[in-house]
RODO-2510 file (C-alpha; in nm, 4 decimals, decimal comma):
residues 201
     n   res          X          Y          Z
     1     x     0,4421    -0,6753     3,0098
     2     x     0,7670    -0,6561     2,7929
     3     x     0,6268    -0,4271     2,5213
     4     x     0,4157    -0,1830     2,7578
     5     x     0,6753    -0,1668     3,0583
     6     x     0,9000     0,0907     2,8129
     7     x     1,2463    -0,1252     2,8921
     8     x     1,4332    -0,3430     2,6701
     9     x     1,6254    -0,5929     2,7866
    10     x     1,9130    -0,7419     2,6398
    11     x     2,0772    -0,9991     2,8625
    12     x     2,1289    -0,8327     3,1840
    13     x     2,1331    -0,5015     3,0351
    14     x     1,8168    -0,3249     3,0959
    15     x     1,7521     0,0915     2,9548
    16     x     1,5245     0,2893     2,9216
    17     x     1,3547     0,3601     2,5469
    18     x     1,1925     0,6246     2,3845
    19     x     0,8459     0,6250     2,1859
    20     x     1,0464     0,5001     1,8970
    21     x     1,1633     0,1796     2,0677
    22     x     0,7991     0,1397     2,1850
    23     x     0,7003     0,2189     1,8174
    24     x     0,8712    -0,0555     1,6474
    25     x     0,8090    -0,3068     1,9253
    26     x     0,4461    -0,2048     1,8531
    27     x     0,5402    -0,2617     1,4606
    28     x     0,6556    -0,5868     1,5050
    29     x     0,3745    -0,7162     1,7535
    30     x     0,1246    -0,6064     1,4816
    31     x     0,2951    -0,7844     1,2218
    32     x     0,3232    -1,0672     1,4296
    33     x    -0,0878    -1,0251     1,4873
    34     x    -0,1294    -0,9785     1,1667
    35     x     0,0341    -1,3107     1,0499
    36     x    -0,1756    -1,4709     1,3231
    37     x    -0,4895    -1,3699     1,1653
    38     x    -0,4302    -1,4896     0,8389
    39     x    -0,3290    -1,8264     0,9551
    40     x    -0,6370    -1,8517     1,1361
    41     x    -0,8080    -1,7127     0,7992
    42     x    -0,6321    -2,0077     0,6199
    43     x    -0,7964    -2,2732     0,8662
    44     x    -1,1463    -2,1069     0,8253
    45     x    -1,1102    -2,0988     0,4324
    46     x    -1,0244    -2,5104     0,4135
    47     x    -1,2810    -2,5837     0,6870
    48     x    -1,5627    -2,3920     0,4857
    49     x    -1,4521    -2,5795     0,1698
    50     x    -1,4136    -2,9267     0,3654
    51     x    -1,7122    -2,9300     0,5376
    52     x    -1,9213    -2,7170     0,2415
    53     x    -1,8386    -3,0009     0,0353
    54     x    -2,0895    -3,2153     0,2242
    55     x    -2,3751    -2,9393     0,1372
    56     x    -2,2810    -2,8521    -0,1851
    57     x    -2,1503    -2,5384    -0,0679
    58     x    -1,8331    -2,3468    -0,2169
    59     x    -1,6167    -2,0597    -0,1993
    60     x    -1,5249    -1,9446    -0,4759
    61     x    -1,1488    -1,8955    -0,5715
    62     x    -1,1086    -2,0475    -0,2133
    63     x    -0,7905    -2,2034    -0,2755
    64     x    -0,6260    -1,8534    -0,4212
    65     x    -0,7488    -1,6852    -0,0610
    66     x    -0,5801    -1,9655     0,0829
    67     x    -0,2371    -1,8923    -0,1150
    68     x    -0,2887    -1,5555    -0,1018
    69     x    -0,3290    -1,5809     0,3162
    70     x    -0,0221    -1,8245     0,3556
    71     x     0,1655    -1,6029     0,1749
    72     x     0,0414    -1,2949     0,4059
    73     x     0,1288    -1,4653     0,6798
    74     x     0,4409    -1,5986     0,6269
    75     x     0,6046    -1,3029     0,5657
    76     x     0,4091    -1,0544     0,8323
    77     x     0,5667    -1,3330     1,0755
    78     x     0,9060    -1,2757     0,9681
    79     x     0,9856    -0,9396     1,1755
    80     x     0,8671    -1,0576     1,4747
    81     x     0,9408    -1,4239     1,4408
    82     x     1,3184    -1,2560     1,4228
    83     x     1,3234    -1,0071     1,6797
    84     x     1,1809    -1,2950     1,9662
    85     x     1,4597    -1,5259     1,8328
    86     x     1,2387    -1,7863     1,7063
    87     x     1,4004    -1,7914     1,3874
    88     x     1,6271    -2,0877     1,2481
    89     x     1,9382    -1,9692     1,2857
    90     x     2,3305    -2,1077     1,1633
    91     x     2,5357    -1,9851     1,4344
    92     x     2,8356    -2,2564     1,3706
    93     x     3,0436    -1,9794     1,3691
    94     x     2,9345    -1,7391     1,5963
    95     x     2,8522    -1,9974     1,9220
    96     x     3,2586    -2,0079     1,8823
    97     x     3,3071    -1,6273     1,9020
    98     x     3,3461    -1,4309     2,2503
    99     x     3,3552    -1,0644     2,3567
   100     x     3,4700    -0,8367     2,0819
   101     x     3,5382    -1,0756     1,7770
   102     x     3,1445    -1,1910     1,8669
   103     x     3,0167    -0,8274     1,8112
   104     x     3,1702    -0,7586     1,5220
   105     x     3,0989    -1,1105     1,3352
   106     x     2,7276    -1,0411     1,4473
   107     x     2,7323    -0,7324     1,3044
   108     x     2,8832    -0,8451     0,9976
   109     x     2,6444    -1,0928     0,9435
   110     x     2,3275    -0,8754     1,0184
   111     x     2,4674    -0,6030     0,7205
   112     x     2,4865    -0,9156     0,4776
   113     x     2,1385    -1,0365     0,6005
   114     x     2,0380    -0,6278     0,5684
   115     x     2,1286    -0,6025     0,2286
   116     x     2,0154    -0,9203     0,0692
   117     x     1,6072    -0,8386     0,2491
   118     x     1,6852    -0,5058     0,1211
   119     x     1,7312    -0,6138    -0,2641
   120     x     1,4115    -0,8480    -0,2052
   121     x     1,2230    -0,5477    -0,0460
   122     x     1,2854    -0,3633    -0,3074
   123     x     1,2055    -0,5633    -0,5878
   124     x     0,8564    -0,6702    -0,3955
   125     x     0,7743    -0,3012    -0,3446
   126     x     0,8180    -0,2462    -0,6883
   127     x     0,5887    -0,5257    -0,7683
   128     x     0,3271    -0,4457    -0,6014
   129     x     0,3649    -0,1270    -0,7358
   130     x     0,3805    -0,1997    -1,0752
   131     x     0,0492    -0,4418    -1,0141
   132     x    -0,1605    -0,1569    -0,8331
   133     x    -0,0184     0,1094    -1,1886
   134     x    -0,0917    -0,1175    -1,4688
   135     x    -0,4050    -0,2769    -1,2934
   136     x    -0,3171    -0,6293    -1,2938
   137     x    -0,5859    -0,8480    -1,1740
   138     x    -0,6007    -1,2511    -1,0778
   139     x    -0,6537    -1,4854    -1,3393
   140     x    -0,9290    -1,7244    -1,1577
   141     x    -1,2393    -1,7029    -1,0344
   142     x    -1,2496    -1,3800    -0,8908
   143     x    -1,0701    -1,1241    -1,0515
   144     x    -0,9081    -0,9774    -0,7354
   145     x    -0,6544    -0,6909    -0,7997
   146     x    -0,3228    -0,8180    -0,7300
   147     x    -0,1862    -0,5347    -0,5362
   148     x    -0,3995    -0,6242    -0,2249
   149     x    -0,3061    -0,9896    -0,1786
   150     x     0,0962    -0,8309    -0,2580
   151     x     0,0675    -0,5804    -0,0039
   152     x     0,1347    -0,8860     0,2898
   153     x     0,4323    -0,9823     0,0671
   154     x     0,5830    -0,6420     0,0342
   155     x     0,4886    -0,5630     0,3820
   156     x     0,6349    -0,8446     0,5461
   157     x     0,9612    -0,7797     0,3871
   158     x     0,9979    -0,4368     0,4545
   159     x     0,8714    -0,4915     0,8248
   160     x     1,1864    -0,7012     0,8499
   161     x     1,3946    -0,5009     0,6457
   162     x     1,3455    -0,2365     0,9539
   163     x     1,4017    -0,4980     1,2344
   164     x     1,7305    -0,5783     1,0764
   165     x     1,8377    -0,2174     1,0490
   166     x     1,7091    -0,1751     1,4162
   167     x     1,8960    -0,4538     1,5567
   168     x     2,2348    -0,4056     1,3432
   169     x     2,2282    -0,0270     1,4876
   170     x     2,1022    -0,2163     1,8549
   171     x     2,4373    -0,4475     1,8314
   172     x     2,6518    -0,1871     1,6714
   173     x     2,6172     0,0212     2,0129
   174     x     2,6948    -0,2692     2,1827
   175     x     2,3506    -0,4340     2,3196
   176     x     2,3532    -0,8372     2,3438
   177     x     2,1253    -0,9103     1,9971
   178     x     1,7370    -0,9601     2,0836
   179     x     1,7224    -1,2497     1,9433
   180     x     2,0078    -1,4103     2,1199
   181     x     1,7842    -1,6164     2,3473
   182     x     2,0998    -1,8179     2,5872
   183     x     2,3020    -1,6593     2,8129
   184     x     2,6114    -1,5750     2,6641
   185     x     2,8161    -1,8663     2,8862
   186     x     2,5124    -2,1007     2,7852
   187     x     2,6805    -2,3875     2,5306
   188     x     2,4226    -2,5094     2,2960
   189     x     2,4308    -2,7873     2,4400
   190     x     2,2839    -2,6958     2,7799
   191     x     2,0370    -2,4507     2,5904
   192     x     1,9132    -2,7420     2,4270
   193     x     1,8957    -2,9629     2,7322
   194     x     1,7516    -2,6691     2,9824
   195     x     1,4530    -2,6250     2,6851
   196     x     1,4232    -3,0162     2,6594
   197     x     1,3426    -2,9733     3,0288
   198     x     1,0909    -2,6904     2,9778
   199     x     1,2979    -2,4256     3,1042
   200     x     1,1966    -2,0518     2,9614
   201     x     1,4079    -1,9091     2,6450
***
């Protein structure tokens, strides 16, 4: 098991890490759970109101728990959707990069990416905040408070707001990124080909 072994691998650099590295692995797995359950929420929401249409059977508000869910998920997935390099990705640039020049563009890139999820965290934090003070509550049939279906927004964001801090400070002491998935003398090319062929990331 990658998570439970207690190594991180990065490339062919393999160390040893500390309850903290096993605490935000753990972090990110959940997240990634998380996100998993409310997508299979969503399904069970539109195949109650699909098939309850047939008995006269409803949910009600089903299509804000639906929203609400998508949302929850979509950004609970983030963190770990990052961190196992699954994410889309513009590496124009950095595919041309090698050695030293490489490390520092990455890291250049993950303090921009850093500071624009921080604003957003932020801001959604505050949000949710500001819902849960002032008691705001949806507007349809149920009259959920709005803090609880916020929570997954805020959450999601600040769960990645912590992977990007944990892999800018990974790269910064000189670790291959996580979510760099080819070897590092892999052209795109071949990484596309070799996964084409159903070869592992």
């Amino acid at each position: 098991m990658r998570m439970g072994a207690g190594l991180a691998e990065h490339g062919d650099d393999v160390t040893a890490v500390g309850p903290v590295r096993r605490i935000l692995d753990l972090l990110y797995l959940g997240a990634g759970y998380a996100a998993g359950v409310f997508l299979f929420a969503i399904f069970a929401i539109m195949m109650v109101m699909s098939i309850g249409r047939q008995f006269a059977l409803n949910i009600p508000a089903g299509d804000d728990f639906a929203s609400w869910c998508m949302a929850a998920m979509a950004f609970l997935g983030l963190a770990h959707t990052f961190k196992r390099g699954e994410m889309i990705r513009v590496g124009l640039l950095l595919e041309r990069l090698h050695g030293r020049s490489k490390q520092v563009a990455e890291i250049v890139a993950l303090g921009i990416a850093t500071a624009f999820v921080l604003y957003f965290t932020r801001h959604a934090v505050q949000m949710t905040y500001d819902s849960w003070r002032f008691n705001d509550v949806a507007q349809g049939v149920v009259a959920l408070p709005l803090w609880i279906p916020q929570l997954g927004f805020a959450g999601g964001l600040a769960i990645l707001s912590i992977a990007l801090i944990d892999e800018m400070v990974s790269v910064v002491g000189g670790n291959r990124p996580s979510y760099e998935k080819s070897s590092p003398d892999e052209t795109p090319d071949e990484f596309i080909e070799r996964i084409s062929q159903g070869g592992g990331g």
